[in-house]
C-alpha positions as CSV (number, residue, x, y, z in Angstrom):
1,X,-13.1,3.4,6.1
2,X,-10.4,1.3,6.5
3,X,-9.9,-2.4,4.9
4,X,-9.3,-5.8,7.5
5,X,-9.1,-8.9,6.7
6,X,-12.2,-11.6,7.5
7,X,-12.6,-15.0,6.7
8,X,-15.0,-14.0,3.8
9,X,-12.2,-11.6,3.0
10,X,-11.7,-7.6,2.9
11,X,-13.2,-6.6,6.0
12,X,-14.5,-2.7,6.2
13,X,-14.5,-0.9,9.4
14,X,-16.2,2.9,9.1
15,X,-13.9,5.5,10.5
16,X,-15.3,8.8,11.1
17,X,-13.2,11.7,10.3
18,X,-14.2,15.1,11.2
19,X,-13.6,17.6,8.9
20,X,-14.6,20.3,10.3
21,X,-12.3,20.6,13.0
22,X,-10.7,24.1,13.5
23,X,-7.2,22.1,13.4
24,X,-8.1,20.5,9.8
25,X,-9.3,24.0,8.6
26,X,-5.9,24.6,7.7
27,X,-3.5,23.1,5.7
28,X,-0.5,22.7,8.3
29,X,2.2,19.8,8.3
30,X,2.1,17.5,11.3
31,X,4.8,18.0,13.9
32,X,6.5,14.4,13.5
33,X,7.6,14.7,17.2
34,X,3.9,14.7,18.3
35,X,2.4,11.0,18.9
36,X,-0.7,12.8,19.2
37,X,-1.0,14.3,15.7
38,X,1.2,11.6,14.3
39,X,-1.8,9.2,15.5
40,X,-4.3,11.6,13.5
41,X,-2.3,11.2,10.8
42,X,-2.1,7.7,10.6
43,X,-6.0,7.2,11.2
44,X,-6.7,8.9,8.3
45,X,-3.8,9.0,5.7
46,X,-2.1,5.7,6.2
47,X,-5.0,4.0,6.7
48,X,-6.4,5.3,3.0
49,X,-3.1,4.1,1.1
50,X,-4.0,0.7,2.6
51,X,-7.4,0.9,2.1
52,X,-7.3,2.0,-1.1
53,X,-4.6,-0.8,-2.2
54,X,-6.7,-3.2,-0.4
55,X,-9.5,-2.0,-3.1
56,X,-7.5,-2.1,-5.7
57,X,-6.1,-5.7,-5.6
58,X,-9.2,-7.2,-4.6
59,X,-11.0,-5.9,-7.6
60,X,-7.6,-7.1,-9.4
61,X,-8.8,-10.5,-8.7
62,X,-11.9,-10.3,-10.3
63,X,-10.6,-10.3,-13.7
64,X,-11.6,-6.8,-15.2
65,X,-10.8,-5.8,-18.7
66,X,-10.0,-3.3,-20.8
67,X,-9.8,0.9,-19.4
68,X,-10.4,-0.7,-15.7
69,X,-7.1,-3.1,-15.5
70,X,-5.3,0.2,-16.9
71,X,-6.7,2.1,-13.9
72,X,-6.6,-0.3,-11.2
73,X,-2.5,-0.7,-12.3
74,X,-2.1,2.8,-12.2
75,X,-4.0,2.9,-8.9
76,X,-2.2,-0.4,-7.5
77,X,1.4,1.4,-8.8
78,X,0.7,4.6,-7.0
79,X,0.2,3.5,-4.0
80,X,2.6,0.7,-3.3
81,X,4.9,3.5,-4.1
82,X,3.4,5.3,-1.3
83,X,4.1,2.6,1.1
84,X,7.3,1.8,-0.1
85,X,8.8,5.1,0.4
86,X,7.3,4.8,4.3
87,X,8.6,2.0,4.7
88,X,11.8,1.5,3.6
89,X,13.2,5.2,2.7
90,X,15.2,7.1,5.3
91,X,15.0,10.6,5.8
92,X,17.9,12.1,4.9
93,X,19.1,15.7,3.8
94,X,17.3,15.4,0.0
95,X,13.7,14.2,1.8
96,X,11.0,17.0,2.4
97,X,10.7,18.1,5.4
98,X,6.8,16.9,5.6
99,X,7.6,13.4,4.1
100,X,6.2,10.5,6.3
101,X,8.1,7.7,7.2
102,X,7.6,4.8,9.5
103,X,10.7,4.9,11.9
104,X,8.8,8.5,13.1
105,X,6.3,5.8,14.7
106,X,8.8,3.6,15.9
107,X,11.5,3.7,18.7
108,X,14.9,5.8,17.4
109,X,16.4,3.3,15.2
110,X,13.5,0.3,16.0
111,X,11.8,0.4,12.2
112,X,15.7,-0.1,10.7
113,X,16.0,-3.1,12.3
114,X,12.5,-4.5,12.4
115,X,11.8,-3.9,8.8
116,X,14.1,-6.3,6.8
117,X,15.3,-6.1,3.1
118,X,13.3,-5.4,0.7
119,X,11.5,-8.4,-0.8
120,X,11.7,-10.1,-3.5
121,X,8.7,-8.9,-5.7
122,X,8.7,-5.5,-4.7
123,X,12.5,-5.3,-5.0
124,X,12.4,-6.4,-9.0
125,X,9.5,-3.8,-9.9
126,X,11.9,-1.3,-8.0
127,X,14.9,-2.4,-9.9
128,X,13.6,-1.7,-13.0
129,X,12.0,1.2,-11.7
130,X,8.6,0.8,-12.9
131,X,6.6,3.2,-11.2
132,X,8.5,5.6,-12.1
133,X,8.7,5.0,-15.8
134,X,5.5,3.1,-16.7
135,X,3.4,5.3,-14.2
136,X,4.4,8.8,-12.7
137,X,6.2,10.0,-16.1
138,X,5.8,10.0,-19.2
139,X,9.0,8.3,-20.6
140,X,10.3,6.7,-23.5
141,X,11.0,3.6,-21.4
142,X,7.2,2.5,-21.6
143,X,6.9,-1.0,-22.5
144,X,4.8,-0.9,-25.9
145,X,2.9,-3.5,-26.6
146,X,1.4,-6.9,-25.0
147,X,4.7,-8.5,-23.5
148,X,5.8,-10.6,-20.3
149,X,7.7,-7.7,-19.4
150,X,4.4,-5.7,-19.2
151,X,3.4,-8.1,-16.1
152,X,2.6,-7.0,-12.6
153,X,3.0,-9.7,-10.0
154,X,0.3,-7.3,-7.9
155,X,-0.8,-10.6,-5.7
156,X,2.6,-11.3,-4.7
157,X,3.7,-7.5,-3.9
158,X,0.4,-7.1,-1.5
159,X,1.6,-10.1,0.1
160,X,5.1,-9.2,0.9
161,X,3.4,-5.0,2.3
162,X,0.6,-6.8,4.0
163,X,3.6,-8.8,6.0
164,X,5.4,-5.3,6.5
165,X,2.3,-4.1,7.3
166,X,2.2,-6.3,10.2
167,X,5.3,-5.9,11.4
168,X,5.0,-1.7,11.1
169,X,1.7,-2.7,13.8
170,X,4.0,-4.8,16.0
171,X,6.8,-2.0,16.4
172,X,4.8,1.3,16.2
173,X,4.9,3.1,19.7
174,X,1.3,2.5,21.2
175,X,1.0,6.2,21.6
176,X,1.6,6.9,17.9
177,X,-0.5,4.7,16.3
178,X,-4.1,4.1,17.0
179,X,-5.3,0.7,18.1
180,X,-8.2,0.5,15.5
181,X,-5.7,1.2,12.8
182,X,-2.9,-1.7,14.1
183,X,-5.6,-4.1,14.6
184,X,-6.6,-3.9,10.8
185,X,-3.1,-4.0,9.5
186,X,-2.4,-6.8,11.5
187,X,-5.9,-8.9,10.5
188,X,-4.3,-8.7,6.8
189,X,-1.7,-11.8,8.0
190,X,-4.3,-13.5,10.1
191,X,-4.2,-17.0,9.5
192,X,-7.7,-19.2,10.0
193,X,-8.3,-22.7,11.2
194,X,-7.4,-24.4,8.0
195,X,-4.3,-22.5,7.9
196,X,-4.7,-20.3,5.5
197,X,-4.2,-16.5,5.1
198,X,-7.4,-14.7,5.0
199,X,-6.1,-12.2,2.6
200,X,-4.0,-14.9,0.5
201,X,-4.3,-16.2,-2.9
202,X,-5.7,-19.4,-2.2
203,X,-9.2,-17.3,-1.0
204,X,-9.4,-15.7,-4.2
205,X,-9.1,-12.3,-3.0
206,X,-5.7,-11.8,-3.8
207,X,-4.8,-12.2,-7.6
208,X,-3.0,-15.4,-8.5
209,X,-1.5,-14.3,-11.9
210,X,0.8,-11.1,-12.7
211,X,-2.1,-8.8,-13.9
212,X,-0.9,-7.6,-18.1
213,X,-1.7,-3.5,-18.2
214,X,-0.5,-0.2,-18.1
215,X,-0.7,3.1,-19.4
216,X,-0.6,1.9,-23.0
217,X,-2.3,-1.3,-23.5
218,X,-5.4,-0.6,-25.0
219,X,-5.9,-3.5,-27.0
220,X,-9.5,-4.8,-25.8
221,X,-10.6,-1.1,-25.8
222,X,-13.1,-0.5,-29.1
223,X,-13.0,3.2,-30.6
């Protein structure tokens, strides 16, 4: 299933993916230089990340506690890194052959220009590269502790990818990326009568304060 926006918020349409195709049988890399597969792809493996970061922040903003902010961090970390690297890495000669990025839906050399600097939120969490550190491996750089420095601005980084997002469904190739999916990335900007975001802060559904958690902060967790 794959996550919209509506004016009652996330909006789930059912996508029916058919595993037991002869071509899914197999595990074989997509051929980048074929919209059709590239299309398959995206229905079902770009459409998750979103979906499942949709989840993630939307559950964010119903103030959990304990064990369930920890996994919903490590949940919301994982795959904002996912959509990061799409978005804004290049391929170059250190990338894996299979790895996705977005300019492979895009006109050569479109995505560069369409896609714009990294910003602001997401551009401090990768500064200090906290996914990385505070997520993927296990470091000595862990914030311990309850601390400001612990803080994920989550709201504020789904904002800025849901605009990308948008963007990424304005510039894909209409061969490469079904019109189901690019409808649904671009109903996470749709703005209503009164003007306001459906996916937004001021509807609720997006978290208003940096969520505090992490790998190590355990503190409303009884043993």
């Amino acid at each position: 299933m794959l996550v919209g926006a509506s004016n009652g918020g996330p909006r789930v349409v059912e996508q029916t993916i058919d595993h037991s195709a002869p071509e899914l049988a197999e595990l074989i890399a997509v051929d980048r230089h074929n919209p059709e597969q590239l299309r398959d792809w995206a229905f079902e493996h770009l459409a998750y990340e979103v979906n499942t970061l949709t989840y993630v922040v939307s559950r964010l903003a119903e103030k959990p506690t304990g064990s369930e902010v920890n996994a919903l961090v490590e949940s919301f970390a994982v795959h904002t890194r996912c959509l990061h690297d799409f978005f804004w890495r290049d391929r170059t000669n250190r990338s894996f052959e299979t790895d996705a990025f977005a300019a492979d839906f895009c006109a050569s050399g479109q995505w560069e220009k369409e896609r714009g600097d990294l910003p602001p939120h997401l551009a401090a969490t990768i500064k200090r590269k906290r996914f990385g550190a505070e997520v993927m491996h296990l470091t000595y750089k862990r914030i311990s502790g309850i601390t400001e420095q612990k803080l994920w601005p989550c709201g504020d980084i789904y904002i800025e990818l849901a605009d990308v997002l948008a963007r990424f469904a304005e510039t894909a190739l209409p061969d490469r990326l079904p019109d189901s999916t690019r409808d649904c990335f671009k109903d996470l900007v749709t703005t209503g009568k009164d003007g306001v975001r459906s996916l937004s802060q001021a509807t609720g559904v997006v978290p208003v304060h940096p969520i505090s958690g992490g790998t190590i902060n355990l503190g409303e967790v009884t043993t």
